[in-house]
MARDRENBA-887193 format. One record per atom (N, C-alpha, C): atom name; x, y, z. Coordinates in Angstrom, 2 decimals, padded with zeros to 5 digits. Example, Ala and Ser with C-alpha at 12.3 -4.5 7.8 and 13.67 -1.06 7.14 Angstrom:
// residues 2
R   atomo        px        py        pz
R       N    013.19   -005.69    007.80
R      CA    012.30   -004.50    007.80
R       C    013.20   -003.30    007.80
R       N    012.85   -002.25    007.08
R      CA    013.67   -001.06    007.14
R       C    012.90    000.03    007.87
END
This chain:
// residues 206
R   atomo        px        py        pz
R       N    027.32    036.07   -057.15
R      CA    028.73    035.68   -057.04
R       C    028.76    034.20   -056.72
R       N    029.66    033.43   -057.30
R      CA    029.64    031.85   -057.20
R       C    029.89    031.43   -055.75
R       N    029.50    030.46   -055.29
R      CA    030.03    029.92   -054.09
R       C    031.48    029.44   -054.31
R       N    032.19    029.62   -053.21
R      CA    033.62    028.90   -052.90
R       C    033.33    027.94   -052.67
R       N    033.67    026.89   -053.39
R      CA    033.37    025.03   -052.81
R       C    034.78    024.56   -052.05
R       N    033.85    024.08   -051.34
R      CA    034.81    023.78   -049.73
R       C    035.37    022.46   -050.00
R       N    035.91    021.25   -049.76
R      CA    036.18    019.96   -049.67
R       C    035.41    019.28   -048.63
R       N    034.93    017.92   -048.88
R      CA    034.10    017.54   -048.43
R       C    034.76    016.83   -047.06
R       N    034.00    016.76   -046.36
R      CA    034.65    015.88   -045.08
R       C    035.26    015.17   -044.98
R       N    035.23    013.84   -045.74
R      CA    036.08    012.68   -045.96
R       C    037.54    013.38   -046.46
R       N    037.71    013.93   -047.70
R      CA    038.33    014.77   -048.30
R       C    039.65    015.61   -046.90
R       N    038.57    016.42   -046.48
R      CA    039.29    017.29   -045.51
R       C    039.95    016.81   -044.46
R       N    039.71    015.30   -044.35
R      CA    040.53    014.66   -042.68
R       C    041.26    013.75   -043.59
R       N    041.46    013.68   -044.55
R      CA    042.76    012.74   -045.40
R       C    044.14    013.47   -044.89
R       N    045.34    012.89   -044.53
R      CA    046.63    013.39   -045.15
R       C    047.08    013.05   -046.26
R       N    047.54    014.10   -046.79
R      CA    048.36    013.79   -047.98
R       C    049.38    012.78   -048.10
R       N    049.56    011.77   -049.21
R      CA    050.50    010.92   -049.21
R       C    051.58    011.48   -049.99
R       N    052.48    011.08   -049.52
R      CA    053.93    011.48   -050.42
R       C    054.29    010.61   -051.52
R       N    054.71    010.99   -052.75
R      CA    054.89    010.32   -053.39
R       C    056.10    009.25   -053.10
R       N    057.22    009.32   -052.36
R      CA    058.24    008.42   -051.88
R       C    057.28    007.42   -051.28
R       N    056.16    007.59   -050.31
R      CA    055.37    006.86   -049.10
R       C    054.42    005.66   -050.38
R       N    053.88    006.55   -051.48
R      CA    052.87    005.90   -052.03
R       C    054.19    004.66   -052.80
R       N    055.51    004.89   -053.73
R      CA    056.32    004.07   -053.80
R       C    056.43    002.78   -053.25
R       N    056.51    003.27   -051.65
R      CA    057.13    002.20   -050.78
R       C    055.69    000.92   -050.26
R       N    054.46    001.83   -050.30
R      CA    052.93    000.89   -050.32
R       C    052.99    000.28   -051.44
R       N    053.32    000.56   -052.70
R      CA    052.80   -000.40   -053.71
R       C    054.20   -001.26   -053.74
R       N    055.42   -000.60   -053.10
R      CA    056.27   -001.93   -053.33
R       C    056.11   -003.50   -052.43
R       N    055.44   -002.51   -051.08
R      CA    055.10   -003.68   -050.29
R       C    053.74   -004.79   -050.86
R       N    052.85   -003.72   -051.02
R      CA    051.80   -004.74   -051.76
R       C    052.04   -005.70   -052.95
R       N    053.02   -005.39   -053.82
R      CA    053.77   -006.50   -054.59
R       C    054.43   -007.44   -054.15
R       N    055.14   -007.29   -053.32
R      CA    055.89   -008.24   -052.62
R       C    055.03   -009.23   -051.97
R       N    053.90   -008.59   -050.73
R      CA    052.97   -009.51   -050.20
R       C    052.39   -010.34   -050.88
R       N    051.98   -009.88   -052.52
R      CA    051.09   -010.39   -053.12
R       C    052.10   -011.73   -054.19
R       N    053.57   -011.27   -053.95
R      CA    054.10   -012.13   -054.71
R       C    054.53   -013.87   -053.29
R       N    054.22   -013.45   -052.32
R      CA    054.79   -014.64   -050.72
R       C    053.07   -014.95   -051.29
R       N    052.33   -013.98   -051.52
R      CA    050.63   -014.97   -051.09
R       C    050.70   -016.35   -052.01
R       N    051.24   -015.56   -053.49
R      CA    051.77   -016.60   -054.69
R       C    051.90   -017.78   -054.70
R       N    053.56   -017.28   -053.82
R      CA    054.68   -018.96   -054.04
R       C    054.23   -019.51   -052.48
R       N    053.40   -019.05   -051.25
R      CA    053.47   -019.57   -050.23
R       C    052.84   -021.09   -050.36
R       N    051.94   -021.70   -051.04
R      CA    050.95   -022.52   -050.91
R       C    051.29   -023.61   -051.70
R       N    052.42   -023.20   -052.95
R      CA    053.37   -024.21   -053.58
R       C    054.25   -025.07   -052.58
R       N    055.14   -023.42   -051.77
R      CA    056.22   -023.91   -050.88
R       C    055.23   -025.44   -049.69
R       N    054.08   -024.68   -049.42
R      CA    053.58   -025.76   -048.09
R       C    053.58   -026.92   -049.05
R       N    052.67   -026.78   -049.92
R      CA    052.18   -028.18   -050.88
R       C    053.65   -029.01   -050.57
R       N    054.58   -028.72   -051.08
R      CA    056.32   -029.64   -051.46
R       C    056.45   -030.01   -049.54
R       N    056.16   -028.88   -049.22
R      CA    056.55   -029.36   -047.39
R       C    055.61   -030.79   -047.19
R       N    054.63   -030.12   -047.17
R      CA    053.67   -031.39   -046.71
R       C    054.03   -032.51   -047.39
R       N    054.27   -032.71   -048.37
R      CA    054.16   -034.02   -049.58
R       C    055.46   -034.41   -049.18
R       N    056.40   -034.04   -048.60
R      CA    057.62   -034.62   -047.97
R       C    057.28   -035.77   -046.89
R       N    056.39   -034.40   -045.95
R      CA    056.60   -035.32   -044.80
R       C    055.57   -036.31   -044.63
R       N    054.33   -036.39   -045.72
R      CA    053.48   -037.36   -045.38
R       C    054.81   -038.42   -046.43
R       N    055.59   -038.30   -047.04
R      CA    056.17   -039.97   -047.54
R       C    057.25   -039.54   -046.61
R       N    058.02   -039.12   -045.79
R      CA    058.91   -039.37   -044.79
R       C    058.27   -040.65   -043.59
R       N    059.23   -041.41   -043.66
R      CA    059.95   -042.86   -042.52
R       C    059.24   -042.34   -040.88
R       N    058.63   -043.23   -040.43
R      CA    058.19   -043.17   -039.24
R       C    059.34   -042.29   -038.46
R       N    059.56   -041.52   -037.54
R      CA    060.12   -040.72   -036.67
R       C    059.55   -040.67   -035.53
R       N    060.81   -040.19   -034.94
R      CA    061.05   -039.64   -033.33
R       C    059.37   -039.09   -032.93
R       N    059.00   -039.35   -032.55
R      CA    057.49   -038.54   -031.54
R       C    056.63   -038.39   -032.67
R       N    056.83   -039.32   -033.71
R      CA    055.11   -039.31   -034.40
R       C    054.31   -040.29   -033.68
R       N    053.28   -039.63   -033.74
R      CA    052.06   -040.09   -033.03
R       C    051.39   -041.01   -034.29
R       N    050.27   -041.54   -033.74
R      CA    049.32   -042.75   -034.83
R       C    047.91   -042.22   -034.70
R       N    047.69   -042.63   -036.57
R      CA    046.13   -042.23   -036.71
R       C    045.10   -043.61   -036.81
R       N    044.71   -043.66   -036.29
R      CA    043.77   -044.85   -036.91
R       C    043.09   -044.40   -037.89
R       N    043.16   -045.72   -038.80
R      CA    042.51   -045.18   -040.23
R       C    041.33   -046.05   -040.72
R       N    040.78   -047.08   -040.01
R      CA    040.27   -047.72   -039.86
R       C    039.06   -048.08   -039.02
R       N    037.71   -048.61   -039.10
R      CA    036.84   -049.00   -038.14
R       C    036.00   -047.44   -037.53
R       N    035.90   -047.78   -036.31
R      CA    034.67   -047.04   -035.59
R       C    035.79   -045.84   -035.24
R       N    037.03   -045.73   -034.82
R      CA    037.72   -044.96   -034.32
R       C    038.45   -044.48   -035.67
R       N    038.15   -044.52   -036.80
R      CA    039.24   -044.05   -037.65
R       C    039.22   -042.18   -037.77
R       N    040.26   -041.80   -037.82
R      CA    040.29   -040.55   -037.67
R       C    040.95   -040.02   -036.28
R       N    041.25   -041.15   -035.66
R      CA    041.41   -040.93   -034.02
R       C    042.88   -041.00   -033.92
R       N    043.33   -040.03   -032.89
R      CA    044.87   -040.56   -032.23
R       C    044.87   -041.32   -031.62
R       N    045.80   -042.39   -031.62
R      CA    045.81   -043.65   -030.63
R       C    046.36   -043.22   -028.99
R       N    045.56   -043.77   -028.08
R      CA    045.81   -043.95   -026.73
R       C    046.03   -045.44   -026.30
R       N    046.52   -045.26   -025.43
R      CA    046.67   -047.07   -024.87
R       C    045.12   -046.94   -024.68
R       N    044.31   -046.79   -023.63
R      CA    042.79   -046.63   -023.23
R       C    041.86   -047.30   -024.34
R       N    042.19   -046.71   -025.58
R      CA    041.77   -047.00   -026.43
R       C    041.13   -048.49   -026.83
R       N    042.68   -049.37   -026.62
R      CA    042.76   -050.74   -027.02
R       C    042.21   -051.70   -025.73
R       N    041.26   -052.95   -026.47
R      CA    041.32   -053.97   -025.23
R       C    042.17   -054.62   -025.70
R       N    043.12   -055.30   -024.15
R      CA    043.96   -056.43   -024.53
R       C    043.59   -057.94   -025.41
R       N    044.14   -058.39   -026.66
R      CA    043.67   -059.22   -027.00
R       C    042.93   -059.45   -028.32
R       N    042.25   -057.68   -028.81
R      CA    041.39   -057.78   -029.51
R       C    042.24   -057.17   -030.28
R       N    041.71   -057.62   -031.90
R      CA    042.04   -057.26   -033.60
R       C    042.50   -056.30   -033.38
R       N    044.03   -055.88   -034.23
R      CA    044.74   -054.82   -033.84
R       C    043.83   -053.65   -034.92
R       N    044.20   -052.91   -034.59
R      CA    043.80   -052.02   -035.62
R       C    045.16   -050.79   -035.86
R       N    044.20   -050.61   -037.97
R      CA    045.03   -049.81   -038.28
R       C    045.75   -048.83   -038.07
R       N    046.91   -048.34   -038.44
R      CA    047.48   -046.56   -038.25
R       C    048.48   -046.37   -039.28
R       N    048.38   -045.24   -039.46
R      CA    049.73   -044.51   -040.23
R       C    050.39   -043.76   -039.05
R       N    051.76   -043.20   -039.04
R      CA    052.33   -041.90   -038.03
R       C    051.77   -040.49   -038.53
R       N    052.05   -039.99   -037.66
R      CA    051.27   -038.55   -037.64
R       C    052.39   -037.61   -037.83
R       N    052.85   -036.38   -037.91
R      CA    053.59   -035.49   -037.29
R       C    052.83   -035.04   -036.01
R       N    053.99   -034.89   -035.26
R      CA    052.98   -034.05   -033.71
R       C    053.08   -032.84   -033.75
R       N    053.82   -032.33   -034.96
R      CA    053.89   -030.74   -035.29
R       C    052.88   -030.08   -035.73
R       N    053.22   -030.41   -037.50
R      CA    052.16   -030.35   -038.16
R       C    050.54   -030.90   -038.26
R       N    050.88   -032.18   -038.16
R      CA    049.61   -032.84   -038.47
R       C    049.61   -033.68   -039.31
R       N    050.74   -034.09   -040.54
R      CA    050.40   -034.44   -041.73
R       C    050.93   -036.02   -041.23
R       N    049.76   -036.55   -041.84
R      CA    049.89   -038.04   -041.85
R       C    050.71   -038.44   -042.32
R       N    051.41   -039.27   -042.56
R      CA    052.74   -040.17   -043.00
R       C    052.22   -041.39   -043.94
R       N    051.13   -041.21   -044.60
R      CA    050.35   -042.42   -045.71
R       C    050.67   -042.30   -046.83
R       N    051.39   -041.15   -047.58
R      CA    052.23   -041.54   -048.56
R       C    053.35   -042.60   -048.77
R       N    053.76   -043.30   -047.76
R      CA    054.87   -043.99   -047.46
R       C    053.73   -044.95   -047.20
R       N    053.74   -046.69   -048.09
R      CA    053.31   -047.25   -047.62
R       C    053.65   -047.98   -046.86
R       N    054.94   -048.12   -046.89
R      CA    055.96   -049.08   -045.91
R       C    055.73   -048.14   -044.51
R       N    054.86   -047.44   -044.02
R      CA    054.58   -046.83   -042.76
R       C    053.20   -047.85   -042.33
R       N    052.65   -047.78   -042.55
R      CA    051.08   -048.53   -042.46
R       C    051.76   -049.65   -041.17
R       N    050.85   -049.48   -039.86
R      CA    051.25   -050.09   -038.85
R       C    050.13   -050.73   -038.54
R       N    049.99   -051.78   -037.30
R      CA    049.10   -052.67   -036.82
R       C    049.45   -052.28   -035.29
R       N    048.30   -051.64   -034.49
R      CA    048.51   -051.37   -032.95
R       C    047.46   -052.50   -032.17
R       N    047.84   -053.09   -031.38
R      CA    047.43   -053.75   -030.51
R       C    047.51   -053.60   -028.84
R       N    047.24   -054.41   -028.22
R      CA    047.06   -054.58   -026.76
R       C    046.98   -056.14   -026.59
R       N    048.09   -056.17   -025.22
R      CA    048.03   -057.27   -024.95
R       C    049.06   -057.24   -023.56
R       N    048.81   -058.45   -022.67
R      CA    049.58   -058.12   -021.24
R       C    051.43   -058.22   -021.28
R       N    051.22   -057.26   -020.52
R      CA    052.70   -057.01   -020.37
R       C    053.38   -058.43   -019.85
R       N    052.84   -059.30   -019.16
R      CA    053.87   -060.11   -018.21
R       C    053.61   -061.33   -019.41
R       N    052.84   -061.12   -021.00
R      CA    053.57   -062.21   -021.16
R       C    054.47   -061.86   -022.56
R       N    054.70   -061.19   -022.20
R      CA    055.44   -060.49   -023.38
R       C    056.96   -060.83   -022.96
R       N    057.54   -061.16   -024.30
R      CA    059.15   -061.15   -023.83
R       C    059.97   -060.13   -023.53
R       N    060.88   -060.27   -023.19
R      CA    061.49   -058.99   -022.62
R       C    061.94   -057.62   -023.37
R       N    062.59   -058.50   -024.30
R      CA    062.86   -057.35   -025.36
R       C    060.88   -056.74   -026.21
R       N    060.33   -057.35   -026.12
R      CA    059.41   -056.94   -026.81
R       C    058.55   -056.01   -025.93
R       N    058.56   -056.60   -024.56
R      CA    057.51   -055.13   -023.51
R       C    058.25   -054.43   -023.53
R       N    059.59   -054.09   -023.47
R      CA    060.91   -052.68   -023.83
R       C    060.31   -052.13   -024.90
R       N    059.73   -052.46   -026.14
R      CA    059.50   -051.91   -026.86
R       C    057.81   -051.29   -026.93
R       N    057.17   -051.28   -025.75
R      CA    055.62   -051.35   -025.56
R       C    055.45   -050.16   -024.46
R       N    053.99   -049.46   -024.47
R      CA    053.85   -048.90   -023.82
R       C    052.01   -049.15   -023.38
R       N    052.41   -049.20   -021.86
R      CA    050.89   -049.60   -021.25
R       C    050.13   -051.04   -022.23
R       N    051.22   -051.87   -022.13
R      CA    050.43   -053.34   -023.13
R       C    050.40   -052.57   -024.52
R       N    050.20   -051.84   -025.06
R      CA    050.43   -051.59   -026.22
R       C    051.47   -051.82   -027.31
R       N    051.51   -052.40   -028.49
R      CA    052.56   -052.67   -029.95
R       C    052.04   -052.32   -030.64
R       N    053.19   -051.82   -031.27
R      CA    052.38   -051.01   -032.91
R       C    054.17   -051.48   -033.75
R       N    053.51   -052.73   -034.93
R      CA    054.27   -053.36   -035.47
R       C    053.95   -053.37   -036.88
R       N    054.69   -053.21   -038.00
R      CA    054.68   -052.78   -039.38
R       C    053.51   -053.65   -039.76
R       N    053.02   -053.23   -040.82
R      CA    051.53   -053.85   -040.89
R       C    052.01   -054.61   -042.66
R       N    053.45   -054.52   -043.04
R      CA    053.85   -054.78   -044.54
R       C    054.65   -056.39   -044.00
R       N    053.87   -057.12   -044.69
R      CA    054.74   -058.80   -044.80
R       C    055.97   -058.54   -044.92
R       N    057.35   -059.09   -044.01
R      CA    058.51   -059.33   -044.72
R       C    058.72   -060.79   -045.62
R       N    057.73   -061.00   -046.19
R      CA    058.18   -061.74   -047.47
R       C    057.77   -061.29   -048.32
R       N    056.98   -060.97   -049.21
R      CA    056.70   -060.50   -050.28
R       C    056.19   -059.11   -050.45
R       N    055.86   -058.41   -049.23
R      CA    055.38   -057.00   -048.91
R       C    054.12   -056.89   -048.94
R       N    053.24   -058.39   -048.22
R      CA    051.69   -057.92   -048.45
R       C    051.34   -057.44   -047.38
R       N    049.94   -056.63   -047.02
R      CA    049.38   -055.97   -046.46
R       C    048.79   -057.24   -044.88
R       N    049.26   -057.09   -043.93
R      CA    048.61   -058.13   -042.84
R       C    047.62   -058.03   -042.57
R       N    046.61   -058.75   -042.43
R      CA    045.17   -058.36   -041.80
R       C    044.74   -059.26   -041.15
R       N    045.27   -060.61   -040.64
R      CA    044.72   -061.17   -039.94
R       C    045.00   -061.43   -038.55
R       N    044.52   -061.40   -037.76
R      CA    044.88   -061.81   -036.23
R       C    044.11   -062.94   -035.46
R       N    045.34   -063.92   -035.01
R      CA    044.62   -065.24   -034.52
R       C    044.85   -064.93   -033.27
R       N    043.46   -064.35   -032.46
R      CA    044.24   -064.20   -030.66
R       C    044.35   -064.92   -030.23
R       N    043.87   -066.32   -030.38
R      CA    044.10   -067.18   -028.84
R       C    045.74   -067.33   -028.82
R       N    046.50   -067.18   -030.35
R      CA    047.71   -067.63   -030.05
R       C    048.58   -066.48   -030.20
R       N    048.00   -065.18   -030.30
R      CA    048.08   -063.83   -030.25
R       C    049.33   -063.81   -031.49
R       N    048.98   -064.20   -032.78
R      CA    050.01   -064.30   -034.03
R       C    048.94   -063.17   -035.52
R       N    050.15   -062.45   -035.79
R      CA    049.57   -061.97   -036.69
R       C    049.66   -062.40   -038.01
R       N    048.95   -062.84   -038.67
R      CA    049.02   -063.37   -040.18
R       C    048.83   -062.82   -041.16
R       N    049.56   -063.63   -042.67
R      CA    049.75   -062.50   -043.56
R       C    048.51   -063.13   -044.74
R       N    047.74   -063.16   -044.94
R      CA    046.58   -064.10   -045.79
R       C    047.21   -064.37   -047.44
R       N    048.20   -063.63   -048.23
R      CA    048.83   -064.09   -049.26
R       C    049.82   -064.76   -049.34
R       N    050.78   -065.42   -048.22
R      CA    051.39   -066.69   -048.52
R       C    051.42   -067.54   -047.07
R       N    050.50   -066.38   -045.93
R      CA    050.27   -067.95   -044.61
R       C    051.28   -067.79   -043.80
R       N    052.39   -066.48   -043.66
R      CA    053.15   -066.63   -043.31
R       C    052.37   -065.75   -041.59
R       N    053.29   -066.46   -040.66
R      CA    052.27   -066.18   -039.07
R       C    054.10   -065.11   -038.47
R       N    053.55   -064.59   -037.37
R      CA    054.33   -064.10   -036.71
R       C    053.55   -063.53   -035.13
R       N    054.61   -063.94   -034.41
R      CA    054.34   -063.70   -033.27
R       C    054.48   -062.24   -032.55
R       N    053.35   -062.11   -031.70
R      CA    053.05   -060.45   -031.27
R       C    053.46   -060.72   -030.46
R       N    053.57   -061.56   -029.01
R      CA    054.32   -061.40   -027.98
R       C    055.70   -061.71   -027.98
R       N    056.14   -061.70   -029.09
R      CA    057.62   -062.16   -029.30
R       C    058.26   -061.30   -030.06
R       N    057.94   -060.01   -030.16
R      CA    058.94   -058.92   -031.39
R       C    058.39   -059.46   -033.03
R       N    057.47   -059.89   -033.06
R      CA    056.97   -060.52   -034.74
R       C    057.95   -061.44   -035.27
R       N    058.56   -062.00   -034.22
R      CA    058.81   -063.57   -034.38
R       C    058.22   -064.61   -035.14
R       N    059.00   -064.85   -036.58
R      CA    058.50   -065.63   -037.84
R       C    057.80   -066.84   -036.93
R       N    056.78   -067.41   -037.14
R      CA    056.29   -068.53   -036.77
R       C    056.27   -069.97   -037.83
R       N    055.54   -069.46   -038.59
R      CA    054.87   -070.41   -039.86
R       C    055.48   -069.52   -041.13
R       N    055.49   -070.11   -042.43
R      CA    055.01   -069.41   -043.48
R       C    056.88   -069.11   -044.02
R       N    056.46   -069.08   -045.39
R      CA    057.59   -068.42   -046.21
R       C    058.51   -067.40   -045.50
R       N    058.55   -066.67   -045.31
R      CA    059.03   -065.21   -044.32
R       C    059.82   -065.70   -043.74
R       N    060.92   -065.05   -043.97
R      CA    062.37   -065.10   -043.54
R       C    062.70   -063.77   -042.33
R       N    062.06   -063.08   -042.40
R      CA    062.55   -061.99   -041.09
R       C    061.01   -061.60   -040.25
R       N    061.37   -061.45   -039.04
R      CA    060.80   -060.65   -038.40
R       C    060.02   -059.64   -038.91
R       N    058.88   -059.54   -037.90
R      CA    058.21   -057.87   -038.62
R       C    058.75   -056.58   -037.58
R       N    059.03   -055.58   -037.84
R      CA    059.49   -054.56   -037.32
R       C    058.52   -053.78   -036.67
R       N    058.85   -053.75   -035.51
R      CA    058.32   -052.77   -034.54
R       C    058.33   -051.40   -034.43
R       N    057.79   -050.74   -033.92
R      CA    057.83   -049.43   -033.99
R       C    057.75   -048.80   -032.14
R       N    059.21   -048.52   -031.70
R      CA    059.59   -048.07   -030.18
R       C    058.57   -047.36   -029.58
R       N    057.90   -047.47   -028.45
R      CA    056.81   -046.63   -027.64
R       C    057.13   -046.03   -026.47
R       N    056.40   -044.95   -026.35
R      CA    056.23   -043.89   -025.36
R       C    054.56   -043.11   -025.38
R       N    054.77   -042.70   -024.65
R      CA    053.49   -041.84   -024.15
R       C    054.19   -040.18   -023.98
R       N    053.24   -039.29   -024.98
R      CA    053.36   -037.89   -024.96
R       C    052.76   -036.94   -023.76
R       N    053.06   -035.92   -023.35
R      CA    052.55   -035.57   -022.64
R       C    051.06   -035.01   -022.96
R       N    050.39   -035.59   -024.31
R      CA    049.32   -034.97   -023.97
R       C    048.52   -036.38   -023.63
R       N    049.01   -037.72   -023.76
R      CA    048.47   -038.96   -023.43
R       C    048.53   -039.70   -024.48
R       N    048.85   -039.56   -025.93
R      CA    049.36   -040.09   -027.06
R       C    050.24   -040.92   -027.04
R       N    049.95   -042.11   -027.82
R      CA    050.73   -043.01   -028.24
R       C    051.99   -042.08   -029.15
R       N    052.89   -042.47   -029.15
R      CA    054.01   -041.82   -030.06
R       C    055.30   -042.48   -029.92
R       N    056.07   -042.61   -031.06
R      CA    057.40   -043.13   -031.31
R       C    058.66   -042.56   -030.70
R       N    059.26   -043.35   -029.90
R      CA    060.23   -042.78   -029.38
R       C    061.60   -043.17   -030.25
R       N    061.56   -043.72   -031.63
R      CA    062.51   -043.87   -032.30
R       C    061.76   -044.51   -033.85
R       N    062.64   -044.78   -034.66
R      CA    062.21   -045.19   -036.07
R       C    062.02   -046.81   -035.82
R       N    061.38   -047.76   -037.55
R      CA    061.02   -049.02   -037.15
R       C    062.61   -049.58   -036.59
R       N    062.24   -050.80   -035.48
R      CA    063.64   -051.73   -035.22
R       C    064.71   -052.38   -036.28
R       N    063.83   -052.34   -037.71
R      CA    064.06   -053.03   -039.07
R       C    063.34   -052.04   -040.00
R       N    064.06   -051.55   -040.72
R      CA    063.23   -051.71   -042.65
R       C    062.18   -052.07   -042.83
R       N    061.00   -051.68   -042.55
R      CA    060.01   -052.19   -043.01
R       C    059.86   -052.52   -044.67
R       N    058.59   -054.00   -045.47
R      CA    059.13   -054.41   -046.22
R       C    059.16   -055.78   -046.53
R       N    058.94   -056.55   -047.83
R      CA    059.15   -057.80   -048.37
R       C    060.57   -057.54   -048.13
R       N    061.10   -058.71   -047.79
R      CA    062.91   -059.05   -048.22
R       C    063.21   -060.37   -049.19
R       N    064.56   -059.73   -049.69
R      CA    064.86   -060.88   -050.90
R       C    065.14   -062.16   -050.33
R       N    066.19   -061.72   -048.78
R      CA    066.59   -062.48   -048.30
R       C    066.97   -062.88   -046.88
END
């Protein structure tokens, strides 16, 4: 006489699914699988916003430049006096750098508070400035710094501006000021913006 075949173990501790139950699993697994989809488009458009979005409220600075590049800026960081170095803003949310926007590209320095003018240590934190790093005359890139007379210069038309003075035109073609960027200290010890540049960063016509 044949054996009765039993169900196998695995088999025997299953519950049965309902067909309404199995419905409602594959509707969810479509759905999940349709957010896994569009999720990574949606971030891509987020991010690519905010790295070309305008310096803001509590972005922090990356150095992008030298021995520290990759670094968040601290006052600690800087000696008073010496070659500013580069940054873009950060989000303090996300993370995403702000270097799509080249009119962001800043110059952070150090230098003493008591000889700074008034309006310009208002705008400083712990000797620290972080001032648009884009010429307002023609929109070139600044890279030079003369400390003894603590002026930052623009090497394509010579035009000078003063760091202890709010980027006070000195020399040179350049008709405006360079724009500053307002300071504070975060609570985790970060340099960060307590408002947008003072000016448009930017060549001007006029």
């Amino acid at each position: 006489m044949p054996r009765k075949r039993t169900p196998s173990s695995r088999h025997a501790t299953e519950t049965p699914v309902s067909s309404e139950r199995r419905d409602v699993l594959i509707g969810a697994a479509a759905m999940a699988a349709g957010i896994a989809g569009f999720a990574p488009e949606r971030a891509d458009a987020s991010t690519e916003v905010e790295e070309n979005a305008a310096l803001q409220l509590g972005d922090r600075f990356e150095i992008v430049r030298g021995p520290m590049k990759g670094e968040l800026l601290r006052a600690d960081m800087l000696t008073a006096g010496e070659k500013p170095v580069e940054c873009f803003p950060v989000d303090a949310v996300t993370g995403a750098i702000r270097r799509g926007n080249r009119l962001n590209r800043t110059l952070a320095l150090k230098l003493d508070p008591t000889e700074m003018a008034d309006a310009t240590r208002a705008l400083s934190v712990d000797g620290v400035l972080v001032y648009s790093a884009v010429c307002t005359h023609k929109g070139c890139t600044i890279k030079s710094w003369k400390d003894e007379e603590r002026i930052l210069r623009c090497h394509c038309h010579l035009s000078e501006f003063a760091a202890l003075d709010g980027g006070r035109v000195m020399r040179g073609p350049a008709m405006h000021q360079l724009p500053m960027a307002p300071l504070g200290v975060d609570d985790d010890g970060f340099v960060v913006a307590t408002a947008g540049f003072t000016e448009e960063p930017g060549g001007k016509t006029k």
